[in-house]
N, C-alpha and C positions, 0 to 999 in steps of 0.2 A: 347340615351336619354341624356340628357342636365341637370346638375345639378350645384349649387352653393357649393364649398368646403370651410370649415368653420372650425374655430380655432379647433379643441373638446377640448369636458372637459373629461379629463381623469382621475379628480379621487372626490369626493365630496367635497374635500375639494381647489381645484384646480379654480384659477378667471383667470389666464394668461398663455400663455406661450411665447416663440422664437420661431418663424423659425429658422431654421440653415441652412435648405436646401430642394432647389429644386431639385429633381432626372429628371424631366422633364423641359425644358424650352417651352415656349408659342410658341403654332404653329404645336410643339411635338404631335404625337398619344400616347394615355394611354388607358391602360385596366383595365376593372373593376378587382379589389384585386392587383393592380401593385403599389410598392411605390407609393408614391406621393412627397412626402416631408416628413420633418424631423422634431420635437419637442422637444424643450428640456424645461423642468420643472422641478426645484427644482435642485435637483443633476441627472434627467435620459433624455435620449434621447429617444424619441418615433418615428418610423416608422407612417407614416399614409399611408394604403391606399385608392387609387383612389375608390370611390361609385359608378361611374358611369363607360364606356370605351365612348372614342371621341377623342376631340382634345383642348389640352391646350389653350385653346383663348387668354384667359387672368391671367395675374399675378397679385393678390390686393394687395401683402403683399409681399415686396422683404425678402429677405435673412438678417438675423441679427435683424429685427423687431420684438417689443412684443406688443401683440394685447391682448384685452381681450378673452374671449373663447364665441365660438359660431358668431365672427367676421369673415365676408369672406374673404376670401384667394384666391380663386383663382375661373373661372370659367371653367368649361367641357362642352362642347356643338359638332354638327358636325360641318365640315372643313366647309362648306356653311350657317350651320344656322344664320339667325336673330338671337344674343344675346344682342339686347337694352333692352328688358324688364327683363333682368339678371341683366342686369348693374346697371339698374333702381334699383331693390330690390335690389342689394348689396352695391349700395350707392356710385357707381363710375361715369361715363362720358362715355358715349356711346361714341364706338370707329366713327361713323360715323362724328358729331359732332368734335370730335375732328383731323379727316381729315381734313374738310369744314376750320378747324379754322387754320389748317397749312397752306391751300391752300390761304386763304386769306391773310395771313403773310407769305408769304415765308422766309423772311429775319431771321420768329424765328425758321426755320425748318433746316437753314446749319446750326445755331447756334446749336442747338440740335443735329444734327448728327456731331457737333467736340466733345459736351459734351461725345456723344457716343464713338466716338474712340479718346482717349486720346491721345497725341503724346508721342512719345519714353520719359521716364524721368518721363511721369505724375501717376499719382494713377493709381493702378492693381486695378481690382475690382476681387476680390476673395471672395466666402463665408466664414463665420467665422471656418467651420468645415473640407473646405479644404486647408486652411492658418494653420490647425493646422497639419493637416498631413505632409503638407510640411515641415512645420519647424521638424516635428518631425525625418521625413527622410535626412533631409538635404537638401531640396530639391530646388532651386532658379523660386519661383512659377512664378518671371516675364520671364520665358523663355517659361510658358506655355502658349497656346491657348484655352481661355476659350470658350465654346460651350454653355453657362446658356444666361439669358436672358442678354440683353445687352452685348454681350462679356464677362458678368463676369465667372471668374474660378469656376467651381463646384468641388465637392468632387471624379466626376469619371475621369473628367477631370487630375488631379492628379494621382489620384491611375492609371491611363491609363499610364503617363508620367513615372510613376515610373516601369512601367513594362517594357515599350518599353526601357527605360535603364538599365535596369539591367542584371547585364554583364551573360554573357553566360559561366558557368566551370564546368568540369568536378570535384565529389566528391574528388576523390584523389588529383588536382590539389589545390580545396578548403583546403584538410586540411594542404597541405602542405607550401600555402601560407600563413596560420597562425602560420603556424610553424616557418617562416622563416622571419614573419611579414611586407610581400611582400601588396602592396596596390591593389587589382587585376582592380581597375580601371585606374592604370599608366597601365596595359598591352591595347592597343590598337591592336587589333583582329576583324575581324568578324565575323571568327566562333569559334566554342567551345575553351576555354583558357584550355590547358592541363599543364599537369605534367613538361614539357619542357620546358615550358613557363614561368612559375615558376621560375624555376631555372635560365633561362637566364635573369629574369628580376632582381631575385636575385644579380646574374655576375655583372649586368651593374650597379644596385643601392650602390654595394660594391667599385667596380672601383670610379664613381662617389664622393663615400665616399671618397676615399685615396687621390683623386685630389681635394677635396674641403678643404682637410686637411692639404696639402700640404701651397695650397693656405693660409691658416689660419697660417700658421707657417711664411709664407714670409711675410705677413703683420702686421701691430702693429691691438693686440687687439683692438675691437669695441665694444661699447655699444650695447647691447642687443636690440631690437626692444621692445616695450609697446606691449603686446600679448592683442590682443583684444576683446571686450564682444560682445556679442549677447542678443538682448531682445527677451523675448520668452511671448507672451501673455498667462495668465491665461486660461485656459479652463473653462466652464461655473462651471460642478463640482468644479472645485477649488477655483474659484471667491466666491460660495456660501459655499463651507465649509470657507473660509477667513473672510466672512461676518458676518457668525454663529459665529463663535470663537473666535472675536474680539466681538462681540454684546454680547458672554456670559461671558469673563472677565470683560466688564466695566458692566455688569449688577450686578453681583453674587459678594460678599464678598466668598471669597471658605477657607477652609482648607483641607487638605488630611491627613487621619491618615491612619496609616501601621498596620498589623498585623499579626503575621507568626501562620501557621495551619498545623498539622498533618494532609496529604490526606492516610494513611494508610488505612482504614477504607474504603473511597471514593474508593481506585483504585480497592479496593476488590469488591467493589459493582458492579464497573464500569466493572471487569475481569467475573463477575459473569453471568450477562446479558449480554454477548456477543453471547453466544447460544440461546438466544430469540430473541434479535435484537441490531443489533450496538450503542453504547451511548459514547457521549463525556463526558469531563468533562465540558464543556461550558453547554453539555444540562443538566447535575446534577446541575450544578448554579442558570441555569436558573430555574430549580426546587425549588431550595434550598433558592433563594432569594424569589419569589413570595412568597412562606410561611412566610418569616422575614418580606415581607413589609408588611401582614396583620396583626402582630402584632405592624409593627412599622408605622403607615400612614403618622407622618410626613416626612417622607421619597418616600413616595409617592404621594406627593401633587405640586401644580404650586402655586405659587405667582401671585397674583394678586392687585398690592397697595401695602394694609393694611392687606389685605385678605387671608389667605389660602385657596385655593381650594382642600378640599379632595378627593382621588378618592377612592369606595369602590370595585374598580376592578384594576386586575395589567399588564397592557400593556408591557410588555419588548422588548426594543430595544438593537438589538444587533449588536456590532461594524464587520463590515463585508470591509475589504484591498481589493481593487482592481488597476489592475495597476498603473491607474491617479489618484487616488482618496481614500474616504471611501466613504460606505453609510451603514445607519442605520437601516433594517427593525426591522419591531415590528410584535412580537408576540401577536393576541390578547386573554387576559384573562383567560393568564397563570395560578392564582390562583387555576383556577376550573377545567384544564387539566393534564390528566395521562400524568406521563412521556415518558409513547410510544408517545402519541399524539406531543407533544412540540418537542421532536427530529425530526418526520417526516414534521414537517411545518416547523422547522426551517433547515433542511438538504434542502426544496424544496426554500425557501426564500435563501438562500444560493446561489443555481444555476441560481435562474432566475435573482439574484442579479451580478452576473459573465455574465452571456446573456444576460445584460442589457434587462432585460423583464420585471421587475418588473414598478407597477403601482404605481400612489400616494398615494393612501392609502395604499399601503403594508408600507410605508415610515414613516406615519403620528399616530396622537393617542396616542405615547409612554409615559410613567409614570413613566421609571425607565430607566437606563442604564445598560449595561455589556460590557466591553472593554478587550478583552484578547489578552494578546503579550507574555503570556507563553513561547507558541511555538519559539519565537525569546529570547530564554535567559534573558528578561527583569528581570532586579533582583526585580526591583519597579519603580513607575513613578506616577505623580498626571494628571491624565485624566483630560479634558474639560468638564464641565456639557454640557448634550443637553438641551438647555432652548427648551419649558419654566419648564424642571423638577429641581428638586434640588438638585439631587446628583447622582451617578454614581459609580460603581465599577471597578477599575483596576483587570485586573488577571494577576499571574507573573506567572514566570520560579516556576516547581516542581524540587527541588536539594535534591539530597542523603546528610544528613546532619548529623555529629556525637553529639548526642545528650547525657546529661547523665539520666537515668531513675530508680531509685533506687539504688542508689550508682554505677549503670553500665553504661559504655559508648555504645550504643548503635546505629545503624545508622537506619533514618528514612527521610519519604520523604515529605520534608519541602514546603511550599507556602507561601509567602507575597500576604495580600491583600490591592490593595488602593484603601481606600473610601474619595471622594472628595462631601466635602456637601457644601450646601448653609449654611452663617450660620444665615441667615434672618432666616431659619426654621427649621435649624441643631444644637444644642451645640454640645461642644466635650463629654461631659458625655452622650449625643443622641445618637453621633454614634457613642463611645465605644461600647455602649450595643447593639449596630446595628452590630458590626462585633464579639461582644461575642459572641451574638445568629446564626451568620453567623458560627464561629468556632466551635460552639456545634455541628452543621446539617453536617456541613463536615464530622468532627471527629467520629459523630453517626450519618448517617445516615437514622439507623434506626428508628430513631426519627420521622421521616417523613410523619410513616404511625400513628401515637399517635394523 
């Protein structure tokens, strides 16, 4: 069956996306549920698959393009079928037509096939998604043979290249050439690089060494060589968190207040409910703040102008590290959910945020921030608001800390919090009393259930 593939909208709040990539080049067979191509929106990449099985005819949308959603991309039809009246409704040039018009011109048709195979020297055409794996392996993409549409380099293309060379060694030979800090690709073998091999490469790299030191002793010192850069392009994530970040300093007037809290109280809660079900302290926050922002809304509110927008619900987003990047799912409306519930949606937002699975709205909606670098020693740090909200909280490092408590010195386990507010809609007297009430809920807990 023969069908039109088309941008999708992957989330309600989603008009565009990129292609990054074709998994198929035109001409290719596809089965129905087989990749297709690849989407990136906002900060995620999306798999799409094929709707139909047949055969790639045509490509509307190369690699690197952003198109609005619900725009064709590409066509599916069989190897023989009539697709002009595809063409037609997708808003392209019948491939026949465009024959007739070569044959007529020939003159523009050699010209098109040098544009096609560029001469040694001239532009690689590589996708943007496997320009980055390259660079990222170190990889020299113009050595590879691209298989995508017009010669250009795809993403399996590479990841192909990078298997076919990667060297061949035995475990023991691996740890021993780290040991010895042997480069295993100077070993030139064909089959398996052993233990042996290692060491003789060792032998010859040492020798090598005392003769070139030699040589260094017989001649007058030289000036160093300028060691030199490499550019490495952004990734779409990174592009778009640079974008953000930059867009919410010149936006936001910001300050960041500190405040140190007893989690004494908190870890007992947190030691207590481990025999009903696992609980962080991120998801005690995220408890503990949805309560404070309905006491404090301007803290839960977007700027608009002149205007506050208040929300009487509280979305949290929560700052989630991945290799390349961060991204921010959001919780929705936290206020009116048990803290089993909040753990279990944000333990699943978690994963599918690491599987790159998550969708636009898991992303979108947010009213509040939590940013935790605890777990990394952060003593304190003033976080980025996520516009369009107005403030956000830092969570630091928990330290055993000597405190004195009634004429005693006592040790206890201390937390800095930083709160970074807008202050279009923040005072510091705002959100003093925003990390008071923050300190009270830590330190009693039990407050919680009042």
């Amino acid at each position: 069956m023969s069908c039109i593939e088309v941008m999708p909208k992957l989330g309600l709040t989603m008009t565009e996306g990129t292609l990054v990539d074709w998994h198929k080049s035109e001409g290719e067979k596809v089965e129905k549920g087989e990749v297709l191509f690849e989407v990136e929106t906002d900060k995620l990449t999306n798999e799409i698959e094929a709707k139909e099985s047949g055969v790639l005819r045509k490509i509307l949308v190369e690699e690197g393009e952003t198109v609005k959603c619900l725009v064709p991309v590409g066509i599916i039809a069989g190897e023989n079928e009539d697709i002009s009246e595809l063409l037609k409704q997708a808003g392209a040039k019948d491939l026949k037509n465009e024959k007739e018009e070569v044959k007529e011109q020939p003159e523009e048709k050699i010209e098109v096939k040098t544009i096609e195979t560029p001469k040694a020297g001239g532009r690689v055409k590589i996708s943007p998604i496997a320009k980055r794996i390259a660079l990222e392996n170190g990889v020299n993409y113009e050595l590879i043979k691209g298989t995508g549409p017009m010669g250009r380099i795809v993403r399996k293309d590479v990841e192909g290249y990078i298997e076919d060379n990667r060297v061949k060694v035995s475990p023991a030979a691996a740890k021993l050439a780290e040991e010895l800090g042997v480069d295993l690709r100077s070993i030139k073998k064909d089959s398996r690089i052993m233990k042996k091999d290692v060491l003789e490469a060792s032998e010859t790299a040492k020798m090598s060494a005392a003769v070139a030191e030699e040589k260094v002793e017989e001649k007058p010192a030289v000036k160093e060589a300028h060691r030199g850069e490499k550019a490495v392009k952004m990734s779409g994530m990174r592009k778009v968190i640079a974008k953000r970040m930059s867009e919410s300093v010149s936006v936001s007037p910001t300050v960041t207040y500190n405040m140190t809290m007893d989690t004494s109280e908190l870890k007992r809660l947190k030691d207590s409910l481990k025999d009903v079900f696992k609980v962080t302290y991120t998801d005690l926050l995220i408890k503990i703040v949805s309560q404070v922002l309905k006491e404090f809304p301007l803290a839960n509110c977007s700027v608009n102008g002149d205007t506050f927008i208040l929300k009487d619900y509280v979305n949290m987003g929560v700052a989630v590290a991945l290799d390349d990047g961060l991204l921010v799912p959001v919780i929705k409306d936290c206020d009116i959910k048990g803290l089993k519930q909040i753990t279990a949606e944000f333990k699943d937002l978690v994963k599918r945020a690491k599987e790159n699975k998550l969708g636009p709205d898991d992303l979108t909606g947010g009213t509040f921030t939590i940013t935790n670098l605890g777990m990394f020693g952060i003593d304190t740090f003033s976080p980025i608001i996520n516009q369009p909200e107005v403030a956000i909280l830092g969570v630091n490092k928990i330290a055993e800390t000597p405190v004195v408590e009634k004429c005693q010195i006592v040790v206890k386990p201390l937390m800095s919090m930083s709160l970074t507010a807008d202050h279009r809609a923040i005072d510091g007297a705002y959100a003093a009393r925003i990390l008071q009430r923050i300190k009270q809920y830590v330190e009693k807990p039990g407050l919680l259930i009042l």
